[in-house]
C-alpha positions in Angstrom: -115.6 128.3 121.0 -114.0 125.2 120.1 -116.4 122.6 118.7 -115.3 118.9 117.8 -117.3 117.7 115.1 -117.8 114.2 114.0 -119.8 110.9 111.9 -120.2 108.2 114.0 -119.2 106.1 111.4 -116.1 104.9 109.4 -117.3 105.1 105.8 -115.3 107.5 103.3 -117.8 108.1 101.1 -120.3 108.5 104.1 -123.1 111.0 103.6 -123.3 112.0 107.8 -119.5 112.8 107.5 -120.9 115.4 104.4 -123.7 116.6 106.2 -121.6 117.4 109.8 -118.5 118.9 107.6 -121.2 121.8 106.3 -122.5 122.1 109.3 -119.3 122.4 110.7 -118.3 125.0 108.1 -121.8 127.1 108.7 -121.3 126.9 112.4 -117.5 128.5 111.8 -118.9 130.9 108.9 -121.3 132.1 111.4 -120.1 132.2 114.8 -116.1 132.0 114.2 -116.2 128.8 116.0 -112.9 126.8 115.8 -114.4 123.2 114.2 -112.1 120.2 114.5 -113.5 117.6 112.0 -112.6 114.2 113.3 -112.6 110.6 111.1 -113.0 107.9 113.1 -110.7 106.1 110.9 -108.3 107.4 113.0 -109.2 105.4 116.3 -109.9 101.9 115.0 -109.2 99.4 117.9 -110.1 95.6 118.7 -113.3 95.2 119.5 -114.1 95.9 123.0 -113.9 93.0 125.7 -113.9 93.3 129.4 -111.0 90.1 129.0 -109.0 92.7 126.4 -109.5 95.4 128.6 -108.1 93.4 131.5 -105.0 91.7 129.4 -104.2 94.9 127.8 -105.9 97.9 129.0 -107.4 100.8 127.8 -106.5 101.0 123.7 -104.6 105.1 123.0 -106.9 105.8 120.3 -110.0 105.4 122.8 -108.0 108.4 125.4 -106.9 110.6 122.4 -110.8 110.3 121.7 -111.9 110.9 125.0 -108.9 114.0 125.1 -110.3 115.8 122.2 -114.1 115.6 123.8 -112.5 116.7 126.7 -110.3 119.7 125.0 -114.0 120.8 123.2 -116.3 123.3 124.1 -119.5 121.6 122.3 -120.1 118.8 120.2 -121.7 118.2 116.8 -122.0 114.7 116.0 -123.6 113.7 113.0 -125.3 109.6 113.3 -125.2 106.6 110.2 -127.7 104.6 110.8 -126.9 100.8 110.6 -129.7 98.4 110.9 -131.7 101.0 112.9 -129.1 101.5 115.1 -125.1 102.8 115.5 -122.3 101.8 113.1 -120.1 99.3 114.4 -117.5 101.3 114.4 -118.8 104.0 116.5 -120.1 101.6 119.2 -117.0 99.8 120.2 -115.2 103.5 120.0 -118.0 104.6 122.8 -117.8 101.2 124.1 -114.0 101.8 124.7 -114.5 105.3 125.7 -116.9 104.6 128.3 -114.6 102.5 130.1 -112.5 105.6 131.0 -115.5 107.3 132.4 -119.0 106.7 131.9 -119.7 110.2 131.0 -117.8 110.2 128.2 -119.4 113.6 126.6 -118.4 115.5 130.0 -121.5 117.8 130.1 -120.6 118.8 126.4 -123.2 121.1 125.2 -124.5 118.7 121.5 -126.0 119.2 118.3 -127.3 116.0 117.0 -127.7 115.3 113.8 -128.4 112.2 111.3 -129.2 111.4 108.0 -130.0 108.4 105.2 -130.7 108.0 101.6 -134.5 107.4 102.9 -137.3 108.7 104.0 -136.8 108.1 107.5 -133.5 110.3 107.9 -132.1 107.7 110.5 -134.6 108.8 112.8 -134.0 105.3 114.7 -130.5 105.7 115.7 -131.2 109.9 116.2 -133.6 108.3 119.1 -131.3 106.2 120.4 -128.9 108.6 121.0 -130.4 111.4 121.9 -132.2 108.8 124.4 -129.2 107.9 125.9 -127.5 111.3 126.3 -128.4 111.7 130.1 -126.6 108.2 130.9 -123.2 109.7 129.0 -123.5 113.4 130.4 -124.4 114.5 126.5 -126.2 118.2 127.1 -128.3 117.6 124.1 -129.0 121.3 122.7 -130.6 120.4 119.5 -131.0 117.7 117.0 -132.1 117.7 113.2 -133.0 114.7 111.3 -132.4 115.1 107.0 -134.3 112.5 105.3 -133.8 111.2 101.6 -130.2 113.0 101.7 -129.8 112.7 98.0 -132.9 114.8 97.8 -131.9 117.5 99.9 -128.4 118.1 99.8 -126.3 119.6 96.8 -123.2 117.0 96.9 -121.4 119.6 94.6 -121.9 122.8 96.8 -121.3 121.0 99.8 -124.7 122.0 101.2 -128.5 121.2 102.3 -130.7 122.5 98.9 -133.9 122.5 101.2 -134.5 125.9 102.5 -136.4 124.2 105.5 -134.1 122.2 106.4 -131.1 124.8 105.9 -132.9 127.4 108.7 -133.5 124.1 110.8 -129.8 122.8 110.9 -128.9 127.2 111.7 -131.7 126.8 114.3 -129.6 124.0 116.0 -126.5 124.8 115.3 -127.4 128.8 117.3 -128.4 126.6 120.1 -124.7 125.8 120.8 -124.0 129.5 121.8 -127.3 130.4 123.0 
């Protein structure tokens, strides 16, 4: 199985980008999964415009980004929360995206994840996505919220310290192959 795994966000110090590289790592550990860990760095573009798209077409980091969905078997995508909603950076990479074909996860089987420094574990943008999934062909299989991040994840290890969280986050991740 060949999963592609990303944060929908382009901070290099970002804790989602932490908490999808172990889950990543358990879901290869467990099932021998082939995990392609993706940085959205890579496909910075102009902000999308339907008068950019028209003058210039469809950017090559938004179809190498719609190639790699397409060359995956599942998905684990892993959601920064900005202002209760999607990074910037992640939008107008979906925005782009979606201009090559609406469903832009192609029936991908997903694990959905998300998580903050607070309390609320990005709950807000988890809901938005996971809300949308249907309109984007996004076969959401599981998702997992991890609140106050600093709290329950060892930075050093690499890993969630909150035994109820770890067997949640193997609960999803089984639902990829299940």
């Amino acid at each position: 199985m060949k999963v592609l795994a990303f944060a929908a966000t382009n901070s290099k110090a970002s804790i989602n980008k932490q908490l999808v590289s172990h889950a990543g790592q358990l879901l290869q550990a467990n099932t021998g999964a082939q995990v392609e860990l993706l940085d959205l760095n890579d496909f910075e573009m102009p902000i999308y415009s339907v008068d950019r798209e028209a003058e210039h077409g469809i950017p090559e980091p938004a179809q190498a980004f719609f190639d790699r969905i397409s060359a995956a078997d599942a998905l684990l995508i892993s959601f920064a929360e900005f202002n209760g909603n999607y990074t910037s950076a992640y939008k107008n990479l979906f925005d782009w995206a979606s201009r090559i074909d609406q469903k832009v996860y192609q029936n991908k089987p997903t694990v959905l994840l998300a998580t903050s420094p607070g309390a609320g574990g990005a709950q807000s943008v988890l809901g938005i996505a996971a809300g949308s999934a249907p309109y984007f062909a996004m076969e959401v299989k599981a998702q997992l919220s991890v609140p106050s991040f600093y709290d329950n994840f060892d930075q050093q290890a690499g890993e969630l310290n909150n035994d109820e969280l770890a067997a949640q986050l193997k609960t999803a991740l089984a639902s990829l192959h299940g």
